[in-house]
C-alpha positions in Angstrom: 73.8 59.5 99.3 75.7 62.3 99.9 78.0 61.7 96.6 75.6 61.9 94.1 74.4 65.5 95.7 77.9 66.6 94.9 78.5 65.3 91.9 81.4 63.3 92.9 81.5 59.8 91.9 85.0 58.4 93.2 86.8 60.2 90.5 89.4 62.7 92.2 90.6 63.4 88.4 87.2 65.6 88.3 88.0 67.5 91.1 89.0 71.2 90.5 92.7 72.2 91.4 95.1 75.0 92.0 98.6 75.4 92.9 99.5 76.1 96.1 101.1 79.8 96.5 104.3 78.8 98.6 105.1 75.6 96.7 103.8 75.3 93.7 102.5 71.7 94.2 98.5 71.4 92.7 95.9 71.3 95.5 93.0 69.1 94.8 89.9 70.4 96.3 88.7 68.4 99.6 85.4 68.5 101.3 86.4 70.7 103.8 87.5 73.7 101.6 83.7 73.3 99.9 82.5 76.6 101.7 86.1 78.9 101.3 87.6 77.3 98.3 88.3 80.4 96.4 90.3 81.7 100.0 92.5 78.3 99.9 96.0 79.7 99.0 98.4 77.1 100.9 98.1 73.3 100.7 99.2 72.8 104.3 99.9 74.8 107.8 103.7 74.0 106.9 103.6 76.7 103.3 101.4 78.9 104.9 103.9 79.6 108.1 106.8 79.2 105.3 105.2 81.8 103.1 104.0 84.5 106.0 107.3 84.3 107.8 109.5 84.8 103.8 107.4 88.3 103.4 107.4 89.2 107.8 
């Protein structure tokens, strides 16, 4: 069972969060940001084009 591995046991208030850089909104950590999640900055493709294209 791949939850117990992970430590996960159907409670998202355990995840680990951050705020999103362009937003502000919290970003709860998902399974596919396990390898980069210290390089997650944006919560979706919308803030991170919003964000690149405030500072180009």
């Amino acid at each position: 069972m791949k939850s117990a591995a992970t430590g996960f046991r159907g409670n998202k208030a355990a995840l680990p969060s951050k705020p999103c850089r362009a937003c502000g909104r919290p970003m709860s950590w998902r399974r596919c940001w396990a390898r980069n999640w210290t390089e997650v900055k944006f919560c979706s493709d919308a803030c991170r084009q919003r964000k690149v294209a405030r500072h180009g």
